[in-house]
N, C-alpha and C positions, 0 to 999 in steps of 0.2 A: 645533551641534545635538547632543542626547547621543544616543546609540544605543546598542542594545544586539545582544546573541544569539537567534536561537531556532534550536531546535535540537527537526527533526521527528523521532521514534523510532519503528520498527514492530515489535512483535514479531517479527517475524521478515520477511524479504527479500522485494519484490516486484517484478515485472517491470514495467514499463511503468509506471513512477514520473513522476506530475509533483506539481511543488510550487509554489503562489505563496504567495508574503508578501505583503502590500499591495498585491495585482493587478501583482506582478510575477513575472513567472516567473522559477523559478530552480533546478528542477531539469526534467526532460523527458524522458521515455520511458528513463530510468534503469533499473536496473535494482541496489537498494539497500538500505537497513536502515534507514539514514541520511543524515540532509541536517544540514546545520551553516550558517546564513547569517548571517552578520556585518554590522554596522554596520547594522540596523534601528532608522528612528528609534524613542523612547519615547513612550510611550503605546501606548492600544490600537490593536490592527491586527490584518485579515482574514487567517484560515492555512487554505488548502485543497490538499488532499492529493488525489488521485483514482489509483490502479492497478488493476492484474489487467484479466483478459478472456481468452480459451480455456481452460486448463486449472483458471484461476483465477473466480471472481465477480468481477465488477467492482465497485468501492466508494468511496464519494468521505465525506470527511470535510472540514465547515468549522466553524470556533471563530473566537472573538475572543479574542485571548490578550492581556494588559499586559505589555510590553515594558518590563522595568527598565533605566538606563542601567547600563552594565558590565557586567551581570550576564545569565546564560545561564537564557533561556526555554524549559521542554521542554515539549515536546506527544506523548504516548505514542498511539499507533494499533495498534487490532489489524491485525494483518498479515493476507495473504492467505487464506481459505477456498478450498477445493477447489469448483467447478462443479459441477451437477448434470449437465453434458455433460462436464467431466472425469472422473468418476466412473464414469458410465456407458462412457467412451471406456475407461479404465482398467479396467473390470471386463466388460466385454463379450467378450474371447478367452478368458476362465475360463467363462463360460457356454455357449457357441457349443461349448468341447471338452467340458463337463458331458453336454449333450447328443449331441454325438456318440458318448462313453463310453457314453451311456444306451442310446444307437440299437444299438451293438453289443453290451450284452449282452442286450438284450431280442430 
């Protein structure tokens, strides 16, 4: 049977990485950039990617990619966005002492 590569990329790292190939799993609560899965047979087949959650968005991406035999199939994903409760978790002790700066010179 010929097989090939695919080979997931994300802009940049995220926590809680899973990855199937053809409804199989093959990476899992990782935490990565990149997945490299070998020996995929040819033809087309199902690639879903899903990470993040707390500090991050959570975000799932699925394609159909054609698997060449020999040859490396890449699939690029934007990486991680910051939360709207990340953001807030992270910019909440700047406002909390904003205010108290405010409280004592008024």
């Amino acid at each position: 049977m010929a097989a090939g590569t695919v080979v997931v990329q994300l802009t940049s790292a995220a926590e809680d990485l899973t990855v199937s190939v053809g409804g199989a799993l093959v990476a899992k609560g990782a935490h990565s950039q990149r997945v490299v899965v070998t020996g995929v047979p040819a033809g087309p087949i199902p690639v879903d990617v899903a990470f993040g959650g707390g500090w991050y968005a959570r975000a799932e991406h699925h394609q159909i990619v054609n698997v060449v035999p020999g040859e490396e199939t890449a699939i690029v994903v934007p990486g991680p966005e910051r939360s709207l409760a990340g953001a807030v978790e992270s910019i909440g002790p700047w406002i909390y002492l904003g205010l108290i700066y405010a409280a004592l010179l008024g």
